[in-house]
Backbone and ligand atoms as CSV (ligand in chain L), in Angstrom:
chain,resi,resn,atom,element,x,y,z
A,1,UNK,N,N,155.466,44.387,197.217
A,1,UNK,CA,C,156.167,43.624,196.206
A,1,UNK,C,C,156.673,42.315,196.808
A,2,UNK,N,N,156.508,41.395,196.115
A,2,UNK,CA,C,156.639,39.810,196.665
A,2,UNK,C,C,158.313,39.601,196.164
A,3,UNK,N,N,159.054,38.597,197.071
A,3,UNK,CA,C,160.827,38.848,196.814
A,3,UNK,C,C,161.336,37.308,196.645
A,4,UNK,N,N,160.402,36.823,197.108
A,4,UNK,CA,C,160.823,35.064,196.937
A,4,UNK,C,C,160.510,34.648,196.127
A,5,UNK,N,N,161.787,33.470,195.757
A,5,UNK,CA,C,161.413,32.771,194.729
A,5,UNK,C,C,161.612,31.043,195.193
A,6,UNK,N,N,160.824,30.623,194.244
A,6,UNK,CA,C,160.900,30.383,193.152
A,6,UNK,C,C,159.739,31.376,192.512
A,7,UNK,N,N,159.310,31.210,191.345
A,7,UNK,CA,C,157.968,31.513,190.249
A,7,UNK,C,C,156.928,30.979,190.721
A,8,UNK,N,N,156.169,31.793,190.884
A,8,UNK,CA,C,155.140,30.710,191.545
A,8,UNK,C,C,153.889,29.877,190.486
A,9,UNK,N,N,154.291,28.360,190.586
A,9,UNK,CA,C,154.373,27.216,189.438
A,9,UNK,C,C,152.348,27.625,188.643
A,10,UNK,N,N,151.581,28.142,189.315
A,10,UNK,CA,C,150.453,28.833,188.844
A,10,UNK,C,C,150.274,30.035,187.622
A,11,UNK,N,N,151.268,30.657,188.395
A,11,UNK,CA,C,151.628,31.899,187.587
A,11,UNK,C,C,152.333,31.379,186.263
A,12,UNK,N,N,153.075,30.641,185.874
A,12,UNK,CA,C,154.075,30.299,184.714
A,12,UNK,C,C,152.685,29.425,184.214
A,13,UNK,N,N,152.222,28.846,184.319
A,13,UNK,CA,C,150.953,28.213,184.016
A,13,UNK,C,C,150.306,28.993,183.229
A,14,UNK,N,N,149.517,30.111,183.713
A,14,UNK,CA,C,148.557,31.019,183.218
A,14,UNK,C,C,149.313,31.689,181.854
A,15,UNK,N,N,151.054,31.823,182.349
A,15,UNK,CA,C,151.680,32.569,181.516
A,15,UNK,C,C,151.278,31.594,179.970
A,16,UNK,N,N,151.410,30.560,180.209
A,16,UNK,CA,C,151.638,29.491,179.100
A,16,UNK,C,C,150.514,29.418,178.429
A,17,UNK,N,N,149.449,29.419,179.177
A,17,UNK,CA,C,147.712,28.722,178.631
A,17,UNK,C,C,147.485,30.920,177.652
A,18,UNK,N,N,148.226,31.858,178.260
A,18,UNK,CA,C,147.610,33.036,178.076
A,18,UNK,C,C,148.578,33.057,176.337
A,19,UNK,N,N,149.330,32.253,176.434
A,19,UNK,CA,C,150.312,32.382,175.254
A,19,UNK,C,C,149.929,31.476,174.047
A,20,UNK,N,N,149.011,30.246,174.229
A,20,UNK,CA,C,148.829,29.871,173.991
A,20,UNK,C,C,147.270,30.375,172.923
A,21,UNK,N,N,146.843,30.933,173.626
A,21,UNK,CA,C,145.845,31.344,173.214
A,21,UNK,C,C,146.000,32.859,172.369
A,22,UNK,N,N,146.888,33.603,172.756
A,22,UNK,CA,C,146.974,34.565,172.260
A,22,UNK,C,C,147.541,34.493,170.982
A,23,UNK,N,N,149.072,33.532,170.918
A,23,UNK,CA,C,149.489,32.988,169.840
A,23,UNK,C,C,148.191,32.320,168.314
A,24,UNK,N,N,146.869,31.670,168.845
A,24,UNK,CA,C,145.960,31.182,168.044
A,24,UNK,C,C,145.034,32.233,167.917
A,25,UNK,N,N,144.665,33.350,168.422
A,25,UNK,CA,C,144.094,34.430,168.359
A,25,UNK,C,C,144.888,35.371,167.189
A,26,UNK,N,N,145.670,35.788,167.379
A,26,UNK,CA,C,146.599,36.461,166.386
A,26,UNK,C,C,147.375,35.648,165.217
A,27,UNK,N,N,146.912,34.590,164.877
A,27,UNK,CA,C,147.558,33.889,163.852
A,27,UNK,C,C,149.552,34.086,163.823
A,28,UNK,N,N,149.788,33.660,165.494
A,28,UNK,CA,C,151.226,34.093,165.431
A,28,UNK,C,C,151.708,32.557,165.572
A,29,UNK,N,N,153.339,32.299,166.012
A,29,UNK,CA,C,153.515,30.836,166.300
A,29,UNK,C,C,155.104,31.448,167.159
A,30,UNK,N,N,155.706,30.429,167.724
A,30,UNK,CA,C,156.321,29.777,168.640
A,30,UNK,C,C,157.698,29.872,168.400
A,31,UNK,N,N,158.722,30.558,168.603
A,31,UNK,CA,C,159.956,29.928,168.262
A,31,UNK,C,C,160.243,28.604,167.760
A,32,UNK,N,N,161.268,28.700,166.679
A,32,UNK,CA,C,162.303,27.377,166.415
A,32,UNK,C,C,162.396,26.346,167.890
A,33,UNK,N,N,163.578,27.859,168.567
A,33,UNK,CA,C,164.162,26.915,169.449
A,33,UNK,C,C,163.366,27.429,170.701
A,34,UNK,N,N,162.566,26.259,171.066
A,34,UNK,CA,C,162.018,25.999,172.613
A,34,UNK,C,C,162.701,27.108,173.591
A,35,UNK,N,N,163.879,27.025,173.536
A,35,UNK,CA,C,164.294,27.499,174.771
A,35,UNK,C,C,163.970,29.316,174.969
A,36,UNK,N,N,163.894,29.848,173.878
A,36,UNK,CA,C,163.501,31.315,173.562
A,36,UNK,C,C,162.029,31.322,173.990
A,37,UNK,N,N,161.073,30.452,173.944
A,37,UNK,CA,C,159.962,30.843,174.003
A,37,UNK,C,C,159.677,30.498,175.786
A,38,UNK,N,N,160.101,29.555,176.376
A,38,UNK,CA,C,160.521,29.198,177.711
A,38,UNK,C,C,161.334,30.109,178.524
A,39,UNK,N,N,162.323,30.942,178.033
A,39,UNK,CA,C,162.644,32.151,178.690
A,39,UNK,C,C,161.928,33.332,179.063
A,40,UNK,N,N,161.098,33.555,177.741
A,40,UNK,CA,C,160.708,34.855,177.734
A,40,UNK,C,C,159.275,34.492,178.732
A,41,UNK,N,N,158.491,33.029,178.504
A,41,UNK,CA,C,157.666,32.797,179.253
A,41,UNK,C,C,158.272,32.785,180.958
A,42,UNK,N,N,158.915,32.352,181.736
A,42,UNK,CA,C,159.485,32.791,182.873
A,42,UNK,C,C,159.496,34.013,183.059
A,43,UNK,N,N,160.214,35.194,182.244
A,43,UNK,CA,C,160.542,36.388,182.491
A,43,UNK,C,C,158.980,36.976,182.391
A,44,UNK,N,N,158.278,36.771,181.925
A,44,UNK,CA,C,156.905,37.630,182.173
A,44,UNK,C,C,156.364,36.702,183.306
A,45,UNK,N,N,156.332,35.721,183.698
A,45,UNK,CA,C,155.777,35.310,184.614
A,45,UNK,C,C,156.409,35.768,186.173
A,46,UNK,N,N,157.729,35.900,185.876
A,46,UNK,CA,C,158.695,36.929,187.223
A,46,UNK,C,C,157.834,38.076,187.544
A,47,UNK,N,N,157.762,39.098,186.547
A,47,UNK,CA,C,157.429,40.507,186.640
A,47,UNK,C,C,155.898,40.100,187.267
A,48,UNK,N,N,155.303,39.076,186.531
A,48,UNK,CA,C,153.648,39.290,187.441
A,48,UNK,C,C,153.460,38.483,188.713
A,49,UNK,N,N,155.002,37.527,189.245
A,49,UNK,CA,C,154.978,37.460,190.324
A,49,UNK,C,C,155.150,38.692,191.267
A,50,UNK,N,N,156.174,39.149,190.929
A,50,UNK,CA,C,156.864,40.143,191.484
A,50,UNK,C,C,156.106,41.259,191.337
A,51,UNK,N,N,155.189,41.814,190.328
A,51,UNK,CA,C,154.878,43.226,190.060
A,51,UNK,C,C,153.015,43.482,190.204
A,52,UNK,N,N,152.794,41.949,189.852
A,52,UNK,CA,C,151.239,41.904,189.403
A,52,UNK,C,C,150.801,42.050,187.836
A,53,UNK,N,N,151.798,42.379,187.201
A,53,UNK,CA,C,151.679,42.498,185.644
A,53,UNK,C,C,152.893,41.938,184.814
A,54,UNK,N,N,152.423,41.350,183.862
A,54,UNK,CA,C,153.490,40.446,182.840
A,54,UNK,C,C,154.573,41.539,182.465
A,55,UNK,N,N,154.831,42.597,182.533
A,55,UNK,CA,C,156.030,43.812,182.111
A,55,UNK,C,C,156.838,42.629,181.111
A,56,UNK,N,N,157.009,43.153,179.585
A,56,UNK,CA,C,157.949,42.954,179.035
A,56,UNK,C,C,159.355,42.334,179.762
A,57,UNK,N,N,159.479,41.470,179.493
A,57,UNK,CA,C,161.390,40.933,180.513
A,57,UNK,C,C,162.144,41.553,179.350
A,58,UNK,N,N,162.199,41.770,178.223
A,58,UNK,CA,C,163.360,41.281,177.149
A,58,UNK,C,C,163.439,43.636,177.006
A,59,UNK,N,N,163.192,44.129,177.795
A,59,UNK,CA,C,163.960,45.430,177.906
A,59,UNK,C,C,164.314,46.083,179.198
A,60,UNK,N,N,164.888,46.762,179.220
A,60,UNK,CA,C,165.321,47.514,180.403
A,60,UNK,C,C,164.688,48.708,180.915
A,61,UNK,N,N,163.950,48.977,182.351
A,61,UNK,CA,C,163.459,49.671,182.588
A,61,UNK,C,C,163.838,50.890,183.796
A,62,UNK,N,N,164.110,51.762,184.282
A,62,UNK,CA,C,164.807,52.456,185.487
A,62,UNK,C,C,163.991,52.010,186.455
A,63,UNK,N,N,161.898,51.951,186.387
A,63,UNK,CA,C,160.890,51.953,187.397
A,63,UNK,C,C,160.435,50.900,186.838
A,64,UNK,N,N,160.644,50.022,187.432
A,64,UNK,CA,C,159.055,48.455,186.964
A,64,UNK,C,C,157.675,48.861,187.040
A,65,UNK,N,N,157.930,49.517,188.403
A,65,UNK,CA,C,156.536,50.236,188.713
A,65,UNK,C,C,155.893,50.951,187.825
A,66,UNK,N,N,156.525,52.195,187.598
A,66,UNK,CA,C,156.159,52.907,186.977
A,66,UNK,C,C,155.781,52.845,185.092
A,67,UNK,N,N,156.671,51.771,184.967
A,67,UNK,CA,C,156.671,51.243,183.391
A,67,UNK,C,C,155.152,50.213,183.476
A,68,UNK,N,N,154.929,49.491,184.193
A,68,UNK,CA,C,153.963,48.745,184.289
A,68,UNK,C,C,152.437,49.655,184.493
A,69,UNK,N,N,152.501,50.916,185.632
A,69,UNK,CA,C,151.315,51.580,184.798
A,69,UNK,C,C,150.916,52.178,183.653
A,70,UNK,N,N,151.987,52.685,182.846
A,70,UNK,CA,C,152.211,53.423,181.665
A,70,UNK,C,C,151.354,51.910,180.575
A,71,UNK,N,N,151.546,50.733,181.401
A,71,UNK,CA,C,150.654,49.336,180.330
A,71,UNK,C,C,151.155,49.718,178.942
A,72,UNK,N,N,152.199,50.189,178.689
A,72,UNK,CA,C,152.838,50.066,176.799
A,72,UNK,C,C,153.347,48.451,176.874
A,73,UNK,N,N,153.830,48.569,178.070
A,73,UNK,CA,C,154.996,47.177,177.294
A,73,UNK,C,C,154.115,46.107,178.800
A,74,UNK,N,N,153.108,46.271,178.677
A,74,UNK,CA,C,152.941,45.113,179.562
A,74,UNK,C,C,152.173,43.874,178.086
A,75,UNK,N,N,152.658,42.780,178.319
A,75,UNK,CA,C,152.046,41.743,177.833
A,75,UNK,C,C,150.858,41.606,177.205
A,76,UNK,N,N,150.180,41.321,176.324
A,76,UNK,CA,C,150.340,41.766,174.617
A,76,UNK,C,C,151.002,43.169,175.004
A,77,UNK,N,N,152.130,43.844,174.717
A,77,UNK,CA,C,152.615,45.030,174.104
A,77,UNK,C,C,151.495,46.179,173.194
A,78,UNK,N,N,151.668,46.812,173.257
A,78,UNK,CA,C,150.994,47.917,172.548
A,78,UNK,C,C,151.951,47.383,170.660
A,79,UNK,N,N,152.951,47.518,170.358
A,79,UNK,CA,C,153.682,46.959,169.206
A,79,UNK,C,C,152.900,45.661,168.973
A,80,UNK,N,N,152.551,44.537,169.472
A,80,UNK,CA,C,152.518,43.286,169.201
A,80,UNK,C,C,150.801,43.494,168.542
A,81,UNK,N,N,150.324,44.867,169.668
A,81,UNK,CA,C,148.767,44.274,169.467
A,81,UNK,C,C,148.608,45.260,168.404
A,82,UNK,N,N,148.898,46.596,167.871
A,82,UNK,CA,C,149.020,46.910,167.029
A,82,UNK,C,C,149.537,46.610,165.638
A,83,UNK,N,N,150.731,46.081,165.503
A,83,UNK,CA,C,151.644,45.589,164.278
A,83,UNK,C,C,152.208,44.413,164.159
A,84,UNK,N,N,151.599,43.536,165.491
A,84,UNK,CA,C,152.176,42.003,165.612
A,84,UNK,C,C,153.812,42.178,165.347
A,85,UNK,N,N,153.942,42.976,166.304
A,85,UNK,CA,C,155.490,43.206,166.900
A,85,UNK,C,C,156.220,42.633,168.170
A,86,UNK,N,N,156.944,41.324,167.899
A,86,UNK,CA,C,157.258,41.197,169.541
A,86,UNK,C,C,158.538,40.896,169.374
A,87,UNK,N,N,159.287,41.821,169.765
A,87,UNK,CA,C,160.762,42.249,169.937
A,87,UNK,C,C,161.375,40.789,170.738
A,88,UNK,N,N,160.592,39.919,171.411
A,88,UNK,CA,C,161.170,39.052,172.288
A,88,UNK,C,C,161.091,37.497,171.877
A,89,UNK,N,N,160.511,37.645,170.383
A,89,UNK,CA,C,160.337,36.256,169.567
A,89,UNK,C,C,159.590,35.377,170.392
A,90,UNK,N,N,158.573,35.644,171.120
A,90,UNK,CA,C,157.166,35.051,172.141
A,90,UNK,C,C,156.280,34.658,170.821
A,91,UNK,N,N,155.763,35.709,169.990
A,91,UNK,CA,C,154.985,35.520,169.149
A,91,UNK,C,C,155.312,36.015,167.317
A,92,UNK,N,N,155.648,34.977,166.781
A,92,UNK,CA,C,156.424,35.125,165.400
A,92,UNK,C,C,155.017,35.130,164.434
A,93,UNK,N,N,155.199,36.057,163.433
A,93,UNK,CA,C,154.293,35.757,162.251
A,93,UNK,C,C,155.225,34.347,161.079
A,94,UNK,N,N,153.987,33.775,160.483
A,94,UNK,CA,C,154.462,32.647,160.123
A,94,UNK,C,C,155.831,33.335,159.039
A,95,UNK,N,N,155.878,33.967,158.484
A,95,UNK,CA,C,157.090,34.490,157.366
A,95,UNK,C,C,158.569,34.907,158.161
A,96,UNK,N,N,157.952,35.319,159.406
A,96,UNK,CA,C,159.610,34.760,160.039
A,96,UNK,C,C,160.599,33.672,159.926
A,97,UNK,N,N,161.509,34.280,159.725
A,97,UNK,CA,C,162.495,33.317,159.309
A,97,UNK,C,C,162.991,31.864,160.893
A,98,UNK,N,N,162.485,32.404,162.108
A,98,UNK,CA,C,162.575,31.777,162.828
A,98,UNK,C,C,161.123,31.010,163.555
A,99,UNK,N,N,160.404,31.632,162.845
A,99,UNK,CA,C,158.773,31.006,163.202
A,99,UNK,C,C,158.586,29.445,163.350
A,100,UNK,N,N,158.296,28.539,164.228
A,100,UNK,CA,C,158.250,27.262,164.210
A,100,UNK,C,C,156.523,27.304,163.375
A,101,UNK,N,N,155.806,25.621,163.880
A,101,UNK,CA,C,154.304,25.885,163.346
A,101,UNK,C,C,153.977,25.668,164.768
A,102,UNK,N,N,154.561,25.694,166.111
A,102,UNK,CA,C,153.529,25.695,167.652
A,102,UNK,C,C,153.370,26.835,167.849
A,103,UNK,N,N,151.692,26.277,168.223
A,103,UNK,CA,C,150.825,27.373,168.930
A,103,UNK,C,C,150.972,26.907,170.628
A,104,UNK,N,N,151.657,25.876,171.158
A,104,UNK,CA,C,151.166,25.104,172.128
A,104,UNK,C,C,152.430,24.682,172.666
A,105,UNK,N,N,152.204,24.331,174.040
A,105,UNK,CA,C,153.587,23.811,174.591
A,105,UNK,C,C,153.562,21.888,175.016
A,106,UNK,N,N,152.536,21.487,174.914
A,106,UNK,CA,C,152.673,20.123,174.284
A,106,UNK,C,C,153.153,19.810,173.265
L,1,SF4,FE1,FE,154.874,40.321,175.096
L,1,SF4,FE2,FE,155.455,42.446,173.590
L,1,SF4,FE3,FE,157.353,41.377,175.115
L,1,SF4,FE4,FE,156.424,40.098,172.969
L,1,SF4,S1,S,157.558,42.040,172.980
L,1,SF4,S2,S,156.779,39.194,175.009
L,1,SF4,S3,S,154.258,40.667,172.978
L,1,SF4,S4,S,155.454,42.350,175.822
């Protein structure tokens, strides 16, 4: 397990281009406010510095490890890819009340 930081500036990258795309794949969109979608992008980019897999940031786990093979809550989520469920407002259906129209971080 890797312990330093910063994020490593590759990894938050991939996180972004993988969000990006997934967001236009699933007809989802972007938070209102920037800063929600910029958090949650860091926090999955931590766990796959740190773990090797995007692990959900926005719940609490006892084992990272062990939650990350179980792959429920690793990035698309089992909820998100099933019911376009994402508890962490990463990916909004447009009828959300907080749904922006970005697919993109330009
Ligand atoms: Fe990804 Fe699911 Fe967490 Fe949303 S709730 S950021 S889709 S793992």
């Amino acid at each position: 397990m890797k312990k330093n930081n910063p994020i490593d500036f590759k990894i938050v990258e991939s996180m972004k281009a993988f969000a990006e795309n997934y967001a236009k794949t699933t007809d989802t969109f972007f938070c209102i406010d920037p800063e929600v979608t910029d958090s949650v992008i860091q926090g999955l980019s931590k766990n796959k510095d740190l773990f090797g897999a995007p692990l959900c940031p926005c719940r609490y786990y006892d084992e990272k490890i062990d939650e990350i093979s179980l792959a429920y809550w690793n990035c698309p989520c089992v909820p998100m890819r099933e019911r376009k469920e994402c508890h962490c407002m990463l990916f909004l259906t447009p009828s959300n009340e907080f749904s922006s129209l970005r697919q993109t971080f330009s």
